[in-house]
Each structure stands twice: as structure tokens, then as C-alpha cells.
N, C-alpha and C positions, 0 to 999 in steps of 0.2 A: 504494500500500500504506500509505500514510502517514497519509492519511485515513481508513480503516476502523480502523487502531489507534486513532486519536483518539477514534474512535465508539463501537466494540466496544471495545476495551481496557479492562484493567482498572485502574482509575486507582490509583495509589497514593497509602494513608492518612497522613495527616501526622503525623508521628513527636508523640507525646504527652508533652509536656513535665512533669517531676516537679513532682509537689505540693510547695507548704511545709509543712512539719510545723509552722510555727511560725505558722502560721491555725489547725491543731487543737488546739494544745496554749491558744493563747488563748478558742476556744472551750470546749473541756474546763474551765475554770474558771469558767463563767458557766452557769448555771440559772437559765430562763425561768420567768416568773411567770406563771399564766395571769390574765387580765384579771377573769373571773368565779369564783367559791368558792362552796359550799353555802354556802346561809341556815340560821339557828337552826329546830330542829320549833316553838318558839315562834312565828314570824313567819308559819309556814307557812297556820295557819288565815284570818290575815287577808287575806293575802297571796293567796289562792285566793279569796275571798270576792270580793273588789276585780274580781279580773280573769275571774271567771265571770258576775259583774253586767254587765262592760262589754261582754263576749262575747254576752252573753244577748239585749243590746240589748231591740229590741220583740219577742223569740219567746219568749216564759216559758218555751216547752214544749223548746225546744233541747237538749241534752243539754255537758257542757264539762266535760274531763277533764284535769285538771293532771297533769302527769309529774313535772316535775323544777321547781324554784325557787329560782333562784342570784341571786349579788346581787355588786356590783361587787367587785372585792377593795380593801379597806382602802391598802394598799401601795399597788398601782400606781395607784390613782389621787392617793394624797399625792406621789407618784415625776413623775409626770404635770404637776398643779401645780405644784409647785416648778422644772419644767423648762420647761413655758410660760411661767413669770412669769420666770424670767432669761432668755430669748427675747425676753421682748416687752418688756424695758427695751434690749436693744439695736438689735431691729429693730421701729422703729412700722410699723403698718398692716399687718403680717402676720399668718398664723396657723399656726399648730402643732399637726400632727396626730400622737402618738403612738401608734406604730406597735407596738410590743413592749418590753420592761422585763422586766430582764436582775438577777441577783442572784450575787453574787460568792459561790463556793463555801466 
């Protein structure tokens, strides 16, 4: 009988241990930065010109529809360099891939 409880039985769930409140409360105070931001309607003309050309390649007749044209955001990318470059005065020969950039509420 031993073995078919092992088999068939129904296992029990492993009691779920409480969360810290004190992971949400320090995330609650940080607001992510998204990486990309709209561009100016200024840049937009050029900006669609450039990359319908390179799309177009050798098909004149092709058709290429811009949606949307965003451009790095200002922030995270200074956020970015200034954290690679204290990185890479301590550790030579690596690299540093920034992942997400976080802004204090």
C-alpha cells in the first residue's frame, strides 16, 4: 500500500514562505527609464528619408512605411557611460552590458 500512495498520492505543497515587504517598498521608489523616447517631428522627415533609401536598396518600385521613430534616450545613455567608465578603471579587459537604468522617485 505504500507504494501506490507514493505514486497516486497526493503530494503535498510546500508551505510558501512570506515575502519581504522590504524588496517592494525599495522597489516602489525607483522608476525605470525606458532606453528609447520619441524623436522631434523635426528629425522625422530626415530621419524616414535615410532609412526608406537604405530599404529601397536596388527596387525603386518597393513601397516602405515608417510607423514610429525613436531615438536613444539622452539619460540613460549618459547613466550608461559614466557606469562603464568606472567599470573599466577597475576591471581591465572586460565589458559592460547595461541592462536597465532605474530613477529614484
Amino acid at each position: 500500500m505504500g507504494i501506490f500512495e507514493r505514486l497516486l498520492g497526493k503530494r503535498k505543497m510546500a508551505e510558501k514562505q512570506p515575502k519581504n515587504n522590504e524588496n517592494k517598498d525599495v522597489e516602489s521608489c525607483w522608476k525605470p527609464l525606458p532606453a528609447f523616447v520619441s524623436s522631434d517631428r523635426n528629425e522625422h522627415e530626415r530621419v524616414s528619408l535615410i532609412a526608406t533609401a537604405i530599404a529601397a536598396g536596388d527596387h525603386p518600385n518597393s513601397q516602405f512605411v515608417v510607423k514610429r521613430i525613436m531615438k536613444r534616450n539622452p539619460e540613460v545613455r549618459l547613466v550608461s557611460v559614466i557606469a562603464a567608465s568606472l567599470t573599466a578603471t577597475t576591471m581591465n579587459g572586460n565589458q559592460l552590458n547595461v541592462k536597465r537604468v532605474a530613477k529614484k522617485k
